[in-house]
N, C-alpha and C positions, 0 to 999 in steps of 0.2 A: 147794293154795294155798301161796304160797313165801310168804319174811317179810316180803317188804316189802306186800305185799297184805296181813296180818295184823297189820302194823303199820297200816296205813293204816284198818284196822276200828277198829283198839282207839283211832286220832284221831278218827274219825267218831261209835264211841260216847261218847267226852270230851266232842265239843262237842254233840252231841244230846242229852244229859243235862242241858241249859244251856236255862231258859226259852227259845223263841221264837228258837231255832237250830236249823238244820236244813244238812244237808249234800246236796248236787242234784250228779247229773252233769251235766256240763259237755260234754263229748265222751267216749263210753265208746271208741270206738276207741283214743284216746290218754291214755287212763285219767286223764283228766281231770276234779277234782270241787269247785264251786262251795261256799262257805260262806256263809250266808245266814241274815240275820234276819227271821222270819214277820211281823212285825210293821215293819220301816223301820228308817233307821240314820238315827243323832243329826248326822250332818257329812255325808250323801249324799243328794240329792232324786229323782233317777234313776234307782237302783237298791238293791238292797237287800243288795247282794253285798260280805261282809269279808272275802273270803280266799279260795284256792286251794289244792287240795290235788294233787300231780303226782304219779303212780307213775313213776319211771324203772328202768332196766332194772336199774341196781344203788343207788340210791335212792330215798328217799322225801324228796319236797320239801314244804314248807307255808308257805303265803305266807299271812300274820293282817296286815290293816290298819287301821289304828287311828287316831284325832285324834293330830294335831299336837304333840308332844312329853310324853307321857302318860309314857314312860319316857326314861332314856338308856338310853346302850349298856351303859355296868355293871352297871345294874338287867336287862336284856336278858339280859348273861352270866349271873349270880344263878340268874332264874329258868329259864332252861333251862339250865343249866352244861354249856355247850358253849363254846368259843374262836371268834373272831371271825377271818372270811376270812382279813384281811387280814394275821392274824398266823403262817397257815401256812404253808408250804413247798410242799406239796402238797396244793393244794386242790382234788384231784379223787379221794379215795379216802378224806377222813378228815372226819369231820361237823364241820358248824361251825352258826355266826349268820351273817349279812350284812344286817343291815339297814342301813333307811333312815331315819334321825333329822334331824327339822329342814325334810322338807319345806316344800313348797306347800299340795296338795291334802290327804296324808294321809302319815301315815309307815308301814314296813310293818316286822314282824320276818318275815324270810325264812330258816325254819330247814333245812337240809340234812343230812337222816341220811342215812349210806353203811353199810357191815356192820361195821365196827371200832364203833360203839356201838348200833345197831337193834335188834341182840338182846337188850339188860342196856335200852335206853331207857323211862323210864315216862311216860306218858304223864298216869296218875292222881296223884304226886307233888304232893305238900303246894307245891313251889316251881311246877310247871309246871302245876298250876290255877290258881292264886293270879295268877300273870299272865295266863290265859284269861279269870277270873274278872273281872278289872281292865280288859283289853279288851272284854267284852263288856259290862259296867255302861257304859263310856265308849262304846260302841259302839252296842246297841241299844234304841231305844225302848222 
């Protein structure tokens, strides 16, 4: 099993430890994997789906969506302390944020690990539950 597949365990067990969230594949061919609440979501009537989790070949993607302005983008950098897309140079080898603040329907934080942070990234961290923690109170039933 390489890192980013090990990293992707050690997100799945973060949020499975989380009342009435569970993690479903989505397409195992493209290592695709659903975030879900067993129970229903507080802003969704259709489905019960708050996030996406992407293996890519040299990253791991995770796409958490959440009610309409629960954070900014500062609160966002904080709790994952990562830099935001739009302030790199090169943003196809070095982890960042990109979210979506301000929406319509839902905003998202869209965090992208590549291997310059995957390996030292924690997942369990006092800062990176605490914003889990805060999306999924806002998130599920």
């Amino acid at each position: 099993m390489n890192l980013i597949q090990e990293k992707q365990k050690e997100i799945i067990s973060v949020i499975e430890s989380y009342r009435n969230c569970q993690v479903v594949v989505s397409n195992e061919e493209k290592q695709i994997f659903n975030v879900v609440s067993t129970t229903g979501l507080t802003w969704k009537e259709r489905s019960n789906k708050w996030g996406k989790i992407f293996i890519g070949e040299h990253r791991l993607r995770i796409d958490l969506d959440y009610p309409v302005n629960l954070f900014t983008v500062e609160e966002l950098r904080k709790f994952t302390q990562l830099p935001l897309k739009k302030e790199l140079s090169n943003k196809n080898s070095y982890s960042h944020i990109n979210p979506t603040v301000g929406d319509i329907k839902h905003d998202v934080v869209r965090i992208i690990l590549y291997e310059d942070k995957l390996p030292q990234y924690d997942f369990t961290s006092p800062s990176f539950r605490a914003m889990l923690q805060k999306i999924i109170n806002a998130n599920v039933l």
